[in-house]
N, C-alpha and C positions, 0 to 999 in steps of 0.2 A: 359335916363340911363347914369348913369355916368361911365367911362371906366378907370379904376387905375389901373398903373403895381407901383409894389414894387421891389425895387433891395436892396438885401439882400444875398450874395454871399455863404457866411461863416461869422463865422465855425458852428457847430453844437448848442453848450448851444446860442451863438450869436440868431440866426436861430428862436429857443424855444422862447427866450425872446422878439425877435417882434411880433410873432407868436397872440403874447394875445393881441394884438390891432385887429386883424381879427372880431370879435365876435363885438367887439363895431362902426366898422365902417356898418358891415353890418347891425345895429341896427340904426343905424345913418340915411342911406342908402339900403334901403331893396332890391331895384331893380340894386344897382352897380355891374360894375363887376370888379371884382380884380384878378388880373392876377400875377405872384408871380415870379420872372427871379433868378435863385439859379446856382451855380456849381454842373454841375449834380450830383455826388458822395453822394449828401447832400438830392439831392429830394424826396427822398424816406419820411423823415423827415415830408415833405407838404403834401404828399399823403393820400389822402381820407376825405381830412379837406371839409368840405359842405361850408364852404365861402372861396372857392378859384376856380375859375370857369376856370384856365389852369395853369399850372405849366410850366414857361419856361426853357430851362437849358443852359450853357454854359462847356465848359470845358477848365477850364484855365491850370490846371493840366496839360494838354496837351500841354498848349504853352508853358510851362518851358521844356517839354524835345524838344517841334521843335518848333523853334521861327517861322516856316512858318505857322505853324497852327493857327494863330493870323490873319490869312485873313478868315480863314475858320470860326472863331468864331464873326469875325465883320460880314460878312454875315448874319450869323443865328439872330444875335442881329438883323440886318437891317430889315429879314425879318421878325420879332414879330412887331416891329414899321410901319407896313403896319396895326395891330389892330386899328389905330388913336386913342393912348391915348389919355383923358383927362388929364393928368398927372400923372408922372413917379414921384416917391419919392423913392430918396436915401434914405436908412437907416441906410447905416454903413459906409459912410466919407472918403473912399480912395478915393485916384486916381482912379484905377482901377474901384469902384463901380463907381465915378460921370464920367467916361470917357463913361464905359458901359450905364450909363442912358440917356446919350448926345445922344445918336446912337440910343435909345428907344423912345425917342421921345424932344422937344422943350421947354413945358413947365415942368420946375425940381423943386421937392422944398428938401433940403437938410438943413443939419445942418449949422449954420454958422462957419468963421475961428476959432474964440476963442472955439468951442466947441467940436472939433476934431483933430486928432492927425495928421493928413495931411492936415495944411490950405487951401493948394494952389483947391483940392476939391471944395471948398463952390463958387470957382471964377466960375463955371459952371452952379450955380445953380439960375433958377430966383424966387424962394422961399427961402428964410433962415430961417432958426430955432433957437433960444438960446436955449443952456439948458449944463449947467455947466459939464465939462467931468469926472469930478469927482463924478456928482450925481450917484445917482441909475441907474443903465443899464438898467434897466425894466421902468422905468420912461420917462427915454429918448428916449426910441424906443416907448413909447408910444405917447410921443411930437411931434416926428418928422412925426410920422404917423396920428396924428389926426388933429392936427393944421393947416397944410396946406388944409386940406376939411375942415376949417371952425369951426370945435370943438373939445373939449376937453377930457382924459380922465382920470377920478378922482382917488385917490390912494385909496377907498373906493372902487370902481368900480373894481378893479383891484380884489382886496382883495375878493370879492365874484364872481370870473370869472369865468367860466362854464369850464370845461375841454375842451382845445383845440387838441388834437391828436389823431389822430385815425388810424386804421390799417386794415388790409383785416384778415383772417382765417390764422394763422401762420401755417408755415412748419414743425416747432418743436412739438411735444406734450410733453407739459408741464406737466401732468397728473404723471409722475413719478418723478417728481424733486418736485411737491409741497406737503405740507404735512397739511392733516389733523386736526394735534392735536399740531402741534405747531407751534409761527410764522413763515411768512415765507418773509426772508429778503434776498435783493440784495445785493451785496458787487461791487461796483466799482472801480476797482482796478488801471487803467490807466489813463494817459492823453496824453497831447502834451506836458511835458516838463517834466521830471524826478521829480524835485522841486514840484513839483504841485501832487508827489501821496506819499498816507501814507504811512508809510513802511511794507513790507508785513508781518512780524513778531509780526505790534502792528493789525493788522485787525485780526490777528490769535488768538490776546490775545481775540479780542472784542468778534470774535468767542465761544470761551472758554469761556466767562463771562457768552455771555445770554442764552448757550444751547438751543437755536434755530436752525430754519433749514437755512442756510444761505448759495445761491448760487450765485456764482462768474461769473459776464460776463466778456467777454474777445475780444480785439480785435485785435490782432494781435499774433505772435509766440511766441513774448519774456512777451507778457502777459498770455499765455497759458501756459507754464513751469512756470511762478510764482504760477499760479491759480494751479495747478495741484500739486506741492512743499506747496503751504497753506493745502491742503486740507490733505499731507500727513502726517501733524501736528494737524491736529482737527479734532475730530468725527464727528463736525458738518458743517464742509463743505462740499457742493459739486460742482462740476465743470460744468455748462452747456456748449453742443458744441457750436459751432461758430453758432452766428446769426446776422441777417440781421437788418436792421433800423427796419422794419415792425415787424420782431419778438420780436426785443428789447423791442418795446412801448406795445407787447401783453404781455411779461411776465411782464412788469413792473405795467401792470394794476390789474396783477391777487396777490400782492403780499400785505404785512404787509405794507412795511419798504423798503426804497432806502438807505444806507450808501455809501458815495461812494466820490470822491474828486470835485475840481471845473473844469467838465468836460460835456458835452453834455449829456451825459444817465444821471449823476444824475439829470441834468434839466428838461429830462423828467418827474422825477415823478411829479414835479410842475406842469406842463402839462396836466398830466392825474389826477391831483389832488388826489394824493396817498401819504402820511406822508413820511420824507426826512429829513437825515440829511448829510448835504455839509462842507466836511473839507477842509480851506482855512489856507494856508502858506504864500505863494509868491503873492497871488491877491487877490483883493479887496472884501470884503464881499457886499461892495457897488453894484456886480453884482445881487445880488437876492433879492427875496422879503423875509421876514420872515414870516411864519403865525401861525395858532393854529398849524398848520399838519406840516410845513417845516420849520425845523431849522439850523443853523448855528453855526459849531466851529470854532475857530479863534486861529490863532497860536499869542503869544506877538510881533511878528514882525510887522513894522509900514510899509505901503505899499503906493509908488507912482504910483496912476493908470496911469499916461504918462510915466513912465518908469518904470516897474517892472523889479527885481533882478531875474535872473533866477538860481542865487545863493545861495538863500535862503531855507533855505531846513529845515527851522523850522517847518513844517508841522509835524514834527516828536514829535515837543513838545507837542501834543497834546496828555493828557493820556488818554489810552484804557476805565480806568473805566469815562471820563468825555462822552465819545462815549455810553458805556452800561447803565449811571446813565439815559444820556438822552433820550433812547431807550425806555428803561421801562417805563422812563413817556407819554411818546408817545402810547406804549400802555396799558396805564392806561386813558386812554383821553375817 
């Protein structure tokens, strides 16, 4: 039996996108076990996946507010590395991940220097990887995860992958937010960078366009008074309360339609293989796959994935009706 841990820290959509190499490794590998080292905040994300046989966590989060608590999380790394990996594979190229995997165990394989945004990482690793940082983020995390065991996984392969996420019995009953007789669409409203979300007044037009039922997730307070302020403009929003990762990926399973920016939940739908469409401004469309079900808008701004403008705030150019035109076709499929 072969014994793999993966170190995959963050963030969230990050997370999603290695996630789809799981399913081909253990086809590869039907008796391995993969073992999966995340910041905890994020695990919930891994949870209840069938090829993933321990979720480990860390909490870095915590050593930014006490730098003492950085013994406390070398420890817990130390003691997962008593499993005797067969090897540990970086998948996301910092410091911090290839320092973490050094501590996980001996034999690493990681991306090489040219291929990530922190050379000095691949010095750690006795595996290297090519794979251009500019390509596809789905591509890459597929490379770095498969080629060190030995084989490959095909952008064909990828394109017909089985739903990878799954959830327990959510907290929420969704039974009164879904409807019946018409679709019924997520709206994503936030992210990590201001730049990075539509503006709440053109998601209100979208709203308006398709007279659907379309509900708003939320993750924090100042996305909650937006989501709450949308919906006091359109008939057809509504505001789901606060939910968890586990709830997230159960409503997102039960739904039409994901709209939403280039953020972790609208990655989900990919995930759960539910139709999507990801409005990009300020980053790379180069992070997703496109398929029949999950599409992409792109603002005219030209984007350097090694150093994105957190300035750019064209995501706004994107018009409402190019959001609704694509919607409709979607469901008309």
């Amino acid at each position: 039996m072969k014994k793999i841990a993966i170190v995959k820290l963050s963030a969230l959509g990050d997370i999603v996108h290695a996630m789809v190499a799981l399913q081909f490794i253990k086809k590869q590998f039907p008796d391995s076990q993969i073992d999966w080292l995340v910041e905890s905040r994020f695990a919930e994300v891994l949870a209840h996946n069938p090829h993933i046989h321990r979720i480990l966590t860390i909490n870095l989060k915590a050593v930014k507010k006490n730098k003492i608590a950085i013994f406390n999380e070398i420890e817990a790394v130390k003691s997962y590395a008593k499993n005797n990996y067969d090897i540990v594979i970086d998948a996301q190229g910092l410091l911090k991940s290839a320092i973490t995997a050094r501590f996980l165990g001996k034999n690493i394989a990681g991306f090489d220097a040219k291929s990530i945004r922190e050379p000095l990482a691949s010095f750690l690793y006795s595996h290297k990887i090519v794979s251009a940082y500019d390509a596809n983020t789905i591509d890459r995390n597929a490379a770095v995860l498969s080629q060190p065991l030995g084989f490959s996984i095909s952008h064909d392969a990828i394109l017909n992958k089985e739903l990878f996420l799954f959830f327990k019995t959510p907290q929420v009953d969704f039974n009164s937010f879904l409807h019946s007789d018409l679709k019924n669409i997520v709206f994503v409203i936030g992210s990590t960078w201001p730049s990075r979300n539509y503006p709440a007044e053109k998601f209100v037009d979208v709203a308006n366009g398709l007279k659907q039922n379309c509900l708003i997730i939320w993750g924090n307070e100042n996305e909650r008074i937006a989501a709450e302020n949308m919906a006091r403009h359109s008939n057809f929003i509504r505001v789901v309360p606060a939910l968890d990762l586990n709830d997230v990926k159960a409503l997102l399973s039960k739904v039409d339609l994901v709209i939403g920016n280039d953020t972790g939940p609208t990655h989900f739908a990919w995930g759960l293989n539910i139709p999507s469409i990801t409005l990009f401004g300020c980053t790379p469309v180069s992070r997703v796959y496109q398929t029949g079900i999950n599409k992409t808008l792109k603002s005219p701004s030209i984007v350097n994935p090694k150093k994105l403008n957190k300035q750019d705030y064209s995501i706004s150019e994107i018009a409402p009706n190019r959001i609704i035109d694509l919607a409709n076709e979607l469901f008309h499929l």
